[in-house]
N, C-alpha and C positions, 0 to 999 in steps of 0.2 A: 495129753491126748486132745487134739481138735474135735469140737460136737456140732454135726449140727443136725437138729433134729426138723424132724416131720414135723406137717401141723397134728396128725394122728397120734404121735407119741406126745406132742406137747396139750393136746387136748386132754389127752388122758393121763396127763401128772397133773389135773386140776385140781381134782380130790384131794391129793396129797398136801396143795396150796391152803387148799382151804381150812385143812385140820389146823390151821396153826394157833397159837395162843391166841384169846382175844383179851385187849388192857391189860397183859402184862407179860412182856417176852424177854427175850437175852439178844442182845447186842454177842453176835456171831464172829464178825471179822468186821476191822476198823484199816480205811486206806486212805493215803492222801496220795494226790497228784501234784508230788513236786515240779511238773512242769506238764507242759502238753504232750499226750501219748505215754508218760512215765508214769510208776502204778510202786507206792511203799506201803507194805502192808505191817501195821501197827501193834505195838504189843501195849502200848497207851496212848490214849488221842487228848489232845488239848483241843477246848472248845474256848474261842475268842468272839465278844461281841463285835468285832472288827473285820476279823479275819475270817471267820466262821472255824475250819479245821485248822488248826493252826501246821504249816507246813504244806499249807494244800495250795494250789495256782490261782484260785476263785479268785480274790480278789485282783490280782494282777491279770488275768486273763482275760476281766469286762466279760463284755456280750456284747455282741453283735444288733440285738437285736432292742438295747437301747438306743436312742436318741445319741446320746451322749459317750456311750461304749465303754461305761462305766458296769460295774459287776452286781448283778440283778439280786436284790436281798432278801429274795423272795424266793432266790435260788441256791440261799448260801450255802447249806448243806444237804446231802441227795439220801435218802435211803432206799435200799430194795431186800424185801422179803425175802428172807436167806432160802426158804425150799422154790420160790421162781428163779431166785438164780442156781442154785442146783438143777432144776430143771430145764433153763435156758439154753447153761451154759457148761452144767457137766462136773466136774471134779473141780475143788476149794481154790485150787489155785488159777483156774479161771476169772474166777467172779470179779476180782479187778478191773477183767476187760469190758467189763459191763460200765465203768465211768462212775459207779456210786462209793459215798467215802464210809457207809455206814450199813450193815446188810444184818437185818435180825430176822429173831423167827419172832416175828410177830401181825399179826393180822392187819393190813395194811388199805382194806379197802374204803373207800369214802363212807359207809356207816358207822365203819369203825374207828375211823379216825378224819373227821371230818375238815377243812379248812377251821383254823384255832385250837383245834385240838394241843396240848401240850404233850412232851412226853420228857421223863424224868429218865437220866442215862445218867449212871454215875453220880455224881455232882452237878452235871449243865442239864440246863429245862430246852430246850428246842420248841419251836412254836409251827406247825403244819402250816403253809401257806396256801391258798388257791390256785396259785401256777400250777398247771398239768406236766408233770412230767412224762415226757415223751419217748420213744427211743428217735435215734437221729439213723442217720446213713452210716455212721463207726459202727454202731450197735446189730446195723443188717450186717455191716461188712465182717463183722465179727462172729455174729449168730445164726445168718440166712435171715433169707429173705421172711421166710415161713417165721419163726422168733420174732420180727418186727412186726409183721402182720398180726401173731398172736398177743405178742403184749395190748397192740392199739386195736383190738377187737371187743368188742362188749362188752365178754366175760373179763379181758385185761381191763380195762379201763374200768370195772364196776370192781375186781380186786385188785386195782395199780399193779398190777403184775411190771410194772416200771419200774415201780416208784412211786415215789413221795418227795416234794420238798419242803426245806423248810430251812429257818434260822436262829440263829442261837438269841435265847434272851435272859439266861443264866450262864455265864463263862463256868467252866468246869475241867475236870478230868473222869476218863470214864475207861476201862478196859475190857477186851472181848472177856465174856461169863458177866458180865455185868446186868442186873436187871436193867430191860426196858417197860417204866408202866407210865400209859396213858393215862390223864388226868384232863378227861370230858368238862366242858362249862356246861 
């Protein structure tokens, strides 16, 4: 079922955002993007200090928006608060279209997990990096316009209602039910 919601209805499954665990949540659904616009959803994720999701396009895909168009490692791996994408984006098999490879219910806001923050999934340590994650023009085109405007709004941007990113600095395996716990410096 296509969603796209109001800013009304999306201001008011804030609350619900906010209940979520803080420093220590469940890795929900795990996906890698075998290629550009393609979306495999995981029943075990490998995490490579190279590759970041291992199976996933990041590294071969660059960025555009280095120098060099080399693949941003600051951007290696993406996460989004599993009830923002239920509220974004509506029913589980959505949330793909949202472009993130890792969606937990875990508290995700810059208090709560600040640039260096760690977090332990499975086996691999990920490290939060200060790149903002943003929604792009896919993510309006997917969610309305009102979903883009909501995410990069105050309240979005003060709980990443985006997202998070970050990169592997423990290689691992990790699977959805798996705890996610933050580990503060």
């Amino acid at each position: 079922m296509h969603v796209t919601r109001t800013s009304e209805e999306l201001t008011a499954g804030v609350d619900e955002v906010r209940r979520s665990p803080r420093g220590r949540g469940t890795l929900v659904l795990a996906v890698a993007r075998p290629a550009v616009g393609e979306r495999l959803v995981l029943d075990e994720v490998h995490f490579d200090l190279d590759l970041g999701v291992v199976g996933d396009v990041w590294r071969a895909r660059g960025s555009s928006r280095r120098p060099d168009g080399s693949a941003d490692p600051d951007a290696q791996v993406t996460l989004m608060n599993a009830r923002a994408a239920a509220l974004v984006a509506g029913g589980r098999d959505r949330w793909p279209l949202a472009g993130d490879q890792l969606y937990v219910d875990l508290a995700l806001g810059g208090d709560d997990l600040p640039a260096g923050a760690r977090l332990r999934i499975g086996t691999a340590l990920l490290e939060v990096t200060a790149k903002p994650h943003t929604g792009c023009q896919k993510f309006a085109d997917r969610f309305g316009a009102d979903a883009w405007r909501f995410v990069n709004s105050p309240v979005g941007r003060e709980l990443n209602l985006r997202g998070l990113n970050a990169r592997v600095v423990e290689a691992g395996v990790a699977h959805p039910g798996d705890a996610v716990v933050a580990l503060l410096s």
